[in-house]
C-alpha positions as CSV (number, residue, x, y, z in Angstrom):
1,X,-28.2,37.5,17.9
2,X,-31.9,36.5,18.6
3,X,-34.2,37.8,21.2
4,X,-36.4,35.6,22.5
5,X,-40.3,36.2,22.7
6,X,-40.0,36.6,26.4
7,X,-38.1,39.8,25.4
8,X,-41.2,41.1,23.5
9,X,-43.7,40.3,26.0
10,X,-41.5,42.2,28.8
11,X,-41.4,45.4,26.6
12,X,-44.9,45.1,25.9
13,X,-46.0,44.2,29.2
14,X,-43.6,47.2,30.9
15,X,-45.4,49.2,27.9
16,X,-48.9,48.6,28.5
17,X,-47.9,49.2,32.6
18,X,-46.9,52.9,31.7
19,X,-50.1,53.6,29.2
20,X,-52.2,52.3,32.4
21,X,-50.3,53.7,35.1
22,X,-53.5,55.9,35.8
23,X,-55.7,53.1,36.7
24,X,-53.3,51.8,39.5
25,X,-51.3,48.8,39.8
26,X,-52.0,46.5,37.1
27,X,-52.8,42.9,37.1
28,X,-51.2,40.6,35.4
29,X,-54.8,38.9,34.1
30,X,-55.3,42.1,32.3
31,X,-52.1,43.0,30.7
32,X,-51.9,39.4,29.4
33,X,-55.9,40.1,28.3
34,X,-54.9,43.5,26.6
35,X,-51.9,42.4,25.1
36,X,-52.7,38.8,23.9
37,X,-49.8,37.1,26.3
38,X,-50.5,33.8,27.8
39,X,-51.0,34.2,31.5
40,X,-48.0,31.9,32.9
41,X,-45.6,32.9,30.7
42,X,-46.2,36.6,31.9
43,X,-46.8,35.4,35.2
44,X,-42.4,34.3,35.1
45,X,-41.9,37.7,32.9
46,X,-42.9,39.7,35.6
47,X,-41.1,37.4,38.6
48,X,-37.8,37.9,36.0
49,X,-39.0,42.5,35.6
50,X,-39.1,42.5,39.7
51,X,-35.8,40.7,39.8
52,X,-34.2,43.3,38.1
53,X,-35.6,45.7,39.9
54,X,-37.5,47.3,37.0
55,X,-40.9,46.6,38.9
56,X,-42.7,45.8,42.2
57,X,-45.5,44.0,43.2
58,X,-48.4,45.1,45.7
59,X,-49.9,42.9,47.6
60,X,-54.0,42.6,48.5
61,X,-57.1,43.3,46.6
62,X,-56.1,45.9,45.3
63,X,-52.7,45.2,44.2
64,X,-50.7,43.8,41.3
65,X,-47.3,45.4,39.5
66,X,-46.4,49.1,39.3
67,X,-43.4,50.6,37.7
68,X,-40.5,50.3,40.2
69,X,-39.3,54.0,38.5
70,X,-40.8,56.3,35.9
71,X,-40.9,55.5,32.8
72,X,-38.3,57.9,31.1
73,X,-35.4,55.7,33.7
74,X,-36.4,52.5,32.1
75,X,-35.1,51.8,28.4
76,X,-35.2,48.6,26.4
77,X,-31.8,47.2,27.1
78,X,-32.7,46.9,30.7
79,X,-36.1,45.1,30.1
80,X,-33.5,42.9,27.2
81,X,-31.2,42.4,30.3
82,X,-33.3,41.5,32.6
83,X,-35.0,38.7,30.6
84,X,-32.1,37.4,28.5
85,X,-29.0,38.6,30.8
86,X,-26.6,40.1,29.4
87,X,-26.4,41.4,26.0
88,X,-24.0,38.7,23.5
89,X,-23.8,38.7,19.9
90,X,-22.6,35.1,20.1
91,X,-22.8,32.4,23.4
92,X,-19.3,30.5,23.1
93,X,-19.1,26.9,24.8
94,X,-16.7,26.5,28.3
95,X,-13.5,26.6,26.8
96,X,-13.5,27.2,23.3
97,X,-13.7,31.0,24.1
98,X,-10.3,30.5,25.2
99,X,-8.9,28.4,22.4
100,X,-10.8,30.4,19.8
101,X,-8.9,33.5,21.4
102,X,-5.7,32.1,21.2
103,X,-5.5,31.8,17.8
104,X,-4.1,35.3,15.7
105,X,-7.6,36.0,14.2
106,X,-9.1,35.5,17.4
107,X,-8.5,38.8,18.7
108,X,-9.6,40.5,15.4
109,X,-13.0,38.2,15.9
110,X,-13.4,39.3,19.0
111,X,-13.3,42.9,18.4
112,X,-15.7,42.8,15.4
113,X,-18.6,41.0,18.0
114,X,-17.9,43.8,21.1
115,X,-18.6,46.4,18.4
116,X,-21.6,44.6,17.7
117,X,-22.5,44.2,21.1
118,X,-21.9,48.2,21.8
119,X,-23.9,49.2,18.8
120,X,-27.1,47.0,20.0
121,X,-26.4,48.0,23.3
122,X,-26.2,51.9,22.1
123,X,-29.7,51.2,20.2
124,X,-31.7,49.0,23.0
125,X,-30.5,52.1,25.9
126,X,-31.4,54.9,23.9
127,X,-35.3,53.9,24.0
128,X,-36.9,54.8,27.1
129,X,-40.3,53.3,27.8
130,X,-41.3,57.0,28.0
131,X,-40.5,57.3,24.0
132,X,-42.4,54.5,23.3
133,X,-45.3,55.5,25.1
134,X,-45.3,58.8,23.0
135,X,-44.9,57.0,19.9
136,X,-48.2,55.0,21.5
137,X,-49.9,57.7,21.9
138,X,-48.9,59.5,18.4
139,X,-50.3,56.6,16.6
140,X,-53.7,56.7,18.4
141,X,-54.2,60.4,18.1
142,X,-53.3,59.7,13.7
143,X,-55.3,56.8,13.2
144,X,-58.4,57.7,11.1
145,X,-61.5,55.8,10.6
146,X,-63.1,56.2,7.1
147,X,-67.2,55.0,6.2
């Protein structure tokens, strides 16, 4: 199973949205700025986050994207859901799912790639964007400079 790059710049982008919340919503021109994303493409990451419900927009001068909840109620796997739907270990063509099925080993096969799909499911859900911010912040607070 691959995640796609669009998966990494939603995470960082919903990451670098809670680090900022105190300096209101935030623009897209200055996450992709901070975070080294290309403009566009976080421009349709964001569109795909407010889809899901995982962030609103504000309109005006002063607006941009907030948070549609706090950070401790959004984990990975949704951010990974709402920019790849759901979560597959394997895509099957129309119709060979069903053939492949049929067969005696089939059933075995398919049990092996749910408990796959369970396990990264258990992983991505257990990491709220609230632990990552912590683990942000825990990194900046141990970083020393040496002259």
């Amino acid at each position: 199973m691959r995640f796609s790059v669009k998966s990494e710049y939603a995470i960082t982008a919903v990451l670098d949205m809670a680090l900022n919340t105190d300096n209101g919503p935030a623009h897209v021109r200055a996450i992709a700025r901070r975070q080294a994303i290309p403009v566009r493409f976080l421009e349709q990451v964001m569109a795909s986050l407010k889809k899901a419900g995982l962030v609103e927009s504000i309109r005006g001068a002063q607006g941009g994207y907030v948070l549609s909840r706090d950070p401790k109620a959004i984990n990975v796997a949704q951010i990974v859901e709402a920019i790849e739907g759901p979560i597959t270990p394997i895509d099957h063509p129309a119709g060979i799912q069903e053939y492949r099925h049929q067969q005696l080993n089939g059933y075995i096969i398919k049990g092996v790639w749910e408990e796959v799909r369970r396990a990264i499911s258990n992983v991505l859900s257990r990491v709220s964007i609230e632990d990552m911010c912590k683990k942000q912040r825990d990194q900046e607070r141990t970083v020393m400079y040496h002259i």
